[in-house]
N, C-alpha and C positions, 0 to 999 in steps of 0.2 A: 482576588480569589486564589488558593492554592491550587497547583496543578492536578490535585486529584478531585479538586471542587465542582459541584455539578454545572454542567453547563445548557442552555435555558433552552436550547435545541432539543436536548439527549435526553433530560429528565425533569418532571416536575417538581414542584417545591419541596415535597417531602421525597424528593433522590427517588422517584420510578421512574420506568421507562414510560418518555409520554406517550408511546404505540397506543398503550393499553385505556388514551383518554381521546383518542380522536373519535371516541363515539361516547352514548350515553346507556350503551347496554351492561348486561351485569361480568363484571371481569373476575372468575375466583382465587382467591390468593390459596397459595401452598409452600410448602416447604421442601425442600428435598437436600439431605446428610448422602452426604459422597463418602463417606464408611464404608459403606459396600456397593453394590448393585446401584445404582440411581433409580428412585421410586418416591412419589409422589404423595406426600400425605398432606393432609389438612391441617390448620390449629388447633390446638386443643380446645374441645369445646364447640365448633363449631360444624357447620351442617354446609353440605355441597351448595352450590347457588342453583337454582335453575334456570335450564335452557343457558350456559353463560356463551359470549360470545368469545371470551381468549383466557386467558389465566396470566401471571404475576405469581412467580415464585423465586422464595428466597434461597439461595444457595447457599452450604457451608461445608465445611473441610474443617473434620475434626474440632465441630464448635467454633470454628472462625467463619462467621459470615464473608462473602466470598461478591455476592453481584445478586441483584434482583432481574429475574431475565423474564425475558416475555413468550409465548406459547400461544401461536396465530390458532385463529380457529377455536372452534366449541368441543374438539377429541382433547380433552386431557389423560384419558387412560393411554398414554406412551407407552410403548416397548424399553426396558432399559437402555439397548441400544440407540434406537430413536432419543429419546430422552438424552443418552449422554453424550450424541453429535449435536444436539439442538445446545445444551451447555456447553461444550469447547467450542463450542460456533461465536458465543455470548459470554464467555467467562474465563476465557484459555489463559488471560493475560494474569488475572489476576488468582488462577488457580498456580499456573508457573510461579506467580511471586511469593504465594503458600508455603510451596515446597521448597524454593532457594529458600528462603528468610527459617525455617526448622530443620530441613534438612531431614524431613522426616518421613518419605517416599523415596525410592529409590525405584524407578518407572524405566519399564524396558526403552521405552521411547517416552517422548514428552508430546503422548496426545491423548485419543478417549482411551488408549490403553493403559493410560492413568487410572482409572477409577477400579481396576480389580484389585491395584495393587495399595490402596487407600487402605484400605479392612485392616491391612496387617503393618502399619507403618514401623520401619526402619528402627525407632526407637522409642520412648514417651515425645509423643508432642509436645511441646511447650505451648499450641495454641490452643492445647485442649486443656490444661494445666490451668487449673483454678489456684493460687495461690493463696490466697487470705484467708483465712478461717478464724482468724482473731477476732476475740469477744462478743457478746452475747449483741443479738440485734432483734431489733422489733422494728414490724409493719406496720404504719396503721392506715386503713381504707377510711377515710369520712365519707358519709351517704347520706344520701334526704330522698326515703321515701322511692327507693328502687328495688326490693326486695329480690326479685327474679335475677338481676343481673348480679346485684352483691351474692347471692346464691352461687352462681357461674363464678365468678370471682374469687370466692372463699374455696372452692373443689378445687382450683388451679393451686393456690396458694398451700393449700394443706399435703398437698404432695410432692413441696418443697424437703431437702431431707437436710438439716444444717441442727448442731446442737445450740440449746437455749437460744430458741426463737419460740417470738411470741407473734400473735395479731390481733390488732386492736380496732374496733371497731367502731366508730366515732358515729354516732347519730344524731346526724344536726335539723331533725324533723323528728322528734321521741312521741310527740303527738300523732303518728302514726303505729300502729303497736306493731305492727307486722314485721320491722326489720329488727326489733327484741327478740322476737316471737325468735326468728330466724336463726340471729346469733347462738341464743341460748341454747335451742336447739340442735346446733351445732357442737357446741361448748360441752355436752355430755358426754361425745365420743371423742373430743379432742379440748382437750386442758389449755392447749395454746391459744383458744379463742379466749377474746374478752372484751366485753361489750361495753360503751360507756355512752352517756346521755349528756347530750349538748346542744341546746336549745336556744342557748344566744346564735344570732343568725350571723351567716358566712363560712365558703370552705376554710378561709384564713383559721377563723375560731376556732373551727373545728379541727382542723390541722395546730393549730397552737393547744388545745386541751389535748392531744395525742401527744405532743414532746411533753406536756406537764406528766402525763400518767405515766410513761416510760422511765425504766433506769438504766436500758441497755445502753453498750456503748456506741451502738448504731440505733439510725432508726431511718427508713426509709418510706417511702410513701407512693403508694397505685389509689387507683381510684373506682369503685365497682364495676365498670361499664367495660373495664380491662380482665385480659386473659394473659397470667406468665406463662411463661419455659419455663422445665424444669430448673436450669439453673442460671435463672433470670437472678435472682438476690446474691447468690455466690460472685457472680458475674460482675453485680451493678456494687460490690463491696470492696472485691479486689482493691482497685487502686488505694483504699486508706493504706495500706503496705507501707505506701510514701509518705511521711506526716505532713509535709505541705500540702495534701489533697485533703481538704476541708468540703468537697460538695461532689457529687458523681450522678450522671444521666444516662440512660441507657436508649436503646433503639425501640422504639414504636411502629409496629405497621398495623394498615388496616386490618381487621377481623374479616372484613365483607367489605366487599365492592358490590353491592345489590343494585343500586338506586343512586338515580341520577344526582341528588342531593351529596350522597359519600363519594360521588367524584368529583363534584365539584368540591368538594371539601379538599378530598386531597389537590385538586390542581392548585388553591389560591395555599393551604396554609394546612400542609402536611406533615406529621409530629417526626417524625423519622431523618433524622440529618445525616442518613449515607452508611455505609459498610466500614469506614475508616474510623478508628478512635482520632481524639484531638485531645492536647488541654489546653488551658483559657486560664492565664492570670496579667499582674500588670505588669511584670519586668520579662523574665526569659520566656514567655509564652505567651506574649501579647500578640495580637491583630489587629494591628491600626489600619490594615486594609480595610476593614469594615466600620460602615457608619457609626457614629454617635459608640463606639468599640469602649467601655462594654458596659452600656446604658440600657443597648436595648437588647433583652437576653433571649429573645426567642429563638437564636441560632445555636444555644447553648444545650436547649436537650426541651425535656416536655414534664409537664407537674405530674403527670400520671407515673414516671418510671426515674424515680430520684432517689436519691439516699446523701446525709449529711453526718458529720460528728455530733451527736445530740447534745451537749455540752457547751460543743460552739455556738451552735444553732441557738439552743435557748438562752445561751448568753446576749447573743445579738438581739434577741427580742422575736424568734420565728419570723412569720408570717406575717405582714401588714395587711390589717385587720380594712383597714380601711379603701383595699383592691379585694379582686376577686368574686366569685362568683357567689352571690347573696350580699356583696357592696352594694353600695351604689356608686359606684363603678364598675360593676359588671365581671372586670377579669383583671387578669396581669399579673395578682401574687406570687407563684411559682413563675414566671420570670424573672419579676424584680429581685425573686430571690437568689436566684442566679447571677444575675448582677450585681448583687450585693457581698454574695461570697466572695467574687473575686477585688471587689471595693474595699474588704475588709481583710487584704493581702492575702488570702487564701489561693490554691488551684482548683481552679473545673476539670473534671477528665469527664468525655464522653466516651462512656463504651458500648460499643454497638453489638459484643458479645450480651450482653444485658438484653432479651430479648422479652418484649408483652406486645400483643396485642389489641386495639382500641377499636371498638362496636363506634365507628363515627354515627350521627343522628341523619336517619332515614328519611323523614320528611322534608320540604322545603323550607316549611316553616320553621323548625328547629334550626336548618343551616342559616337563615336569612337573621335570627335571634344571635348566632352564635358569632357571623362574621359582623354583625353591629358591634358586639359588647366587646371584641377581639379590636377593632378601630378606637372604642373610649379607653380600653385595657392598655393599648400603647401611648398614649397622649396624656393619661391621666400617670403611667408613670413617669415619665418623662418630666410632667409637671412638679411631681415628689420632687425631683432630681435636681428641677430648674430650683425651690424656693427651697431647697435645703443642702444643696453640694453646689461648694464653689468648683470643684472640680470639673463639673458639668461642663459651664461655657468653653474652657478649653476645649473641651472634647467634641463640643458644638464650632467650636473654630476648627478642629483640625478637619471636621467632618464638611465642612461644606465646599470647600475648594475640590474633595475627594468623590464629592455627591453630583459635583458639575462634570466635573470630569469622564465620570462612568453616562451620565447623562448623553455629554455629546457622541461618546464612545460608544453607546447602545452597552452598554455592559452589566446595567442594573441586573440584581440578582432575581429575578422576576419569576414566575412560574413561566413554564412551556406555555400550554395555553391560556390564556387571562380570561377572566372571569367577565360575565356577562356585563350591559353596562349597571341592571338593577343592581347588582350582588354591590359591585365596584362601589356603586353609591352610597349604598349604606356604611359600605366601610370609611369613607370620604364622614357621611353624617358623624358616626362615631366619632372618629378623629378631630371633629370639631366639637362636638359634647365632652369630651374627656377633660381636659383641663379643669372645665365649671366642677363637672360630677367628684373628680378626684377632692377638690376643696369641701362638695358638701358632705362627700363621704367622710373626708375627714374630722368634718364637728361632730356627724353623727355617732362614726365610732366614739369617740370621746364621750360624748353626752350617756352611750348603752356602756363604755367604761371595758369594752370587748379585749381593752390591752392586757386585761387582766388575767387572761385563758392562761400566758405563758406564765406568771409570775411563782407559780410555784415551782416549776422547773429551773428558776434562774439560781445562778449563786446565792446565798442567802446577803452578801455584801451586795450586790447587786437590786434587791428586790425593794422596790418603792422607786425606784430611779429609774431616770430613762436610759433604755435598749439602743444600745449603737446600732447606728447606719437605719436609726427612726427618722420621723421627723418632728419629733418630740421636743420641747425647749429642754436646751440644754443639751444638744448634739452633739459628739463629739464626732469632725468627721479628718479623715487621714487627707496628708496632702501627699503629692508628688505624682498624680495620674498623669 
């Protein structure tokens, strides 16, 4: 782990503080912009908790996320003051490394006397500096059958402000009329929506008929249940700047801590990997610190807040049809595909200025469904890997000496607190279903012919043939991992 990596004491898996999980009451998240005064507001879209017992707010300085700090007790209405000793108490270090690294505060002293002189920095910030603005880009949401929430989702999105952008809205349950009803409805007072019917089942399909309908040079991809930042997409596009950046993830946090189920969500397997960017390929920005590096992509970012080269993307074939949520498999697509970018020489950048937030599932029952399919979702990729990348085994040699070691060490990258033992189980059952599911998912996509979503997006030399880094006969796969 790198020295700014979380450690299993300090934060749970998705980088919070674990204060805010040694109980099973409702914790409310918020925000607070050190631009001026410190003051506490909500996400967009969202509604107080009641009765909560502490809060979880994300910090930032001039659009750079800063530290997620904790706020004992059920008073969230803080004094500025109050407020901005309770942050240099929890944030000082990494507010000081703000303003060395821009240069763009000049602070009588370097303490909460900081924060009056934020509003008017020294000069442009460069961390508030959005740099990319190149070529046209398109969103698309796939949904089955959530109307209320893709609602919620489409209002964050439309107040996006970037020229030639589009949103596209994938309907992989058209048998329900309501989220037509919806789009279209939309679509009157705003040209950028645009609604398409996709009936062949799985997010994959439905994420692969969004890169076919696209001609932008971007395309990135949230999911209904999500709420952006205003400049979540500027954010999450940036790094193409670079042309070796062929894939980019952005920061997730919770919408709501209501319910016992959405923390235990975030304890075992929380979308949000930290305040720090990273990138991820196989030569100058490799991580062989970490297991099975880079097989198994869930430390890479989350399928709800992604963006890709759409060119590349539907060159490689999208989305494997045969993971994910409406497989039979259950999950994994948006990892594998993260995996795959950087399999296919490209870089990963995660930017955690890329900011949305994720409505996790409130009941037990939804989380108990979610962390099964999340167990078959790692073992069924991994199985892709094993019977079609010779590259794999190595990376399964170099990972086990590295897997002992952290073992005897206690070092494993674990949540703060672990998960009950029913929860645990299920995940254990998954991880042993996944292999079988991934093979039968695979004849089945084959037999509904679901590979077919991307084919018109592809090169036209390309289309009939099989999609790099499939596992398709006739594969072609890269060596030197």
């Amino acid at each position: 782990m790198s020295a700014d990596a979380r450690r299993a004491d300090d934060l749970t898996n998705g980088y919070l503080p674990v204060a805010a999980f040694e109980h099973l009451g409702a914790t409310q998240m918020g925000l607070v912009d050190l631009d001026g005064p410190p003051t506490i507001r909500l996400p967009n879209h969202s509604a107080a908790a009641a009765d909560p017992s502490d809060g979880l707010l994300l910090v930032r300085l001039h659009g750079d996320p800063l530290a997620v700090i904790h706020v004992q007790g059920p008073r969230l209405a803080l004094q500025a003051e109050e407020l901005g000793s309770l942050i240099w108490q929890q944030a000082s270090g990494a507010i000081a490394a703000h303003v060395e690294r821009y240069g763009c505060v000049e602070p009588p002293a370097l303490d909460e006397s900081l924060f009056g002189a934020c509003a008017a920095p020294t000069g442009a910030c460069l961390g508030a500096i959005c740099g990319n603005r190149l070529g046209p880009a398109s969103v698309v949401i796939p949904t089955g059958g959530r109307p209320d929430q893709l609602g919620r989702c489409l209002r964050s999105l439309l107040a996006l402000e970037r020229p030639k952008l589009e949103f596209l809205v994938v309907d992989n349950r058209p048998d329900l009329p309501e989220t037509r009803r919806l789009a279209e409805a939309i679509a009157v007072d705003d040209a950028r929506v645009r609604y398409v019917a996709e009936p062949r089942p799985g997010s994959s399909v439905a994420r692969n008929r969004g890169i076919a309908e696209v001609s932008s040079e971007f395309v990135a991809f949230t999911d209904d249940d999500v709420v952006i930042d205003a400049e979540w997409l500027n954010w999450l596009l940036s790094p193409f700047a670079e042309p070796e950046v062929t894939a980019v993830t952005g920061m997730v946090l919770p919408l709501e801590l209501r319910t016992e189920a959405q923390k235990r969500f975030e304890q075992y397997a929380g979308f949000s990997k930290g305040v720090t960017g990273r990138s991820y390929d196989l030569h100058a920005a490799r991580d062989d610190g970490r297991v099975l590096y880079p097989y198994w992509g869930g430390v890479f970012g989350s399928g709800n807040s992604m963006a890709f080269r759409t060119a590349e993307l539907a060159a490689a074939g999208g989305f494997d049809p045969a993971l994910g949520a409406g497989s039979l498999a259950l999950a994994g697509a948006d990892i594998e595909a993260f995996s795959a970018a950087i399999l296919r020489g490209g870089r990963l950048v995660y930017e955690p200025r890329a900011l949305c937030w994720h409505e996790h599932r409130r009941d037990d029952g939804a989380l108990k469904r979610q962390l099964f399919n999340y167990g078959v979702g790692f073992t069924a990729i991994l199985t892709k890997y094993l019977l079609n990348d010779r590259r794999f085994l190595r990376a399964l040699g170099r990972s086990v000496p590295l897997a002992v070691r952290r073992r005897r060490g206690g070092g494993e990258e674990t949540a703060a607190a672990s998960l009950p033992g029913e929860y645990a189980s299920l995940v254990r059952s998954g991880m042993l279903r996944g292999p079988r599911l991934y093979v039968k998912s695979r004849h089945w996509a084959r037999r509904l012919s679901l590979d077919e979503a991307i084919v018109a997006a592809r090169p036209p030399q390309q289309r009939g043939g099989p999609a790099r880094g499939t596992d398709r006969p006739g594969v072609q796969v890269r060596s030197g991992c």
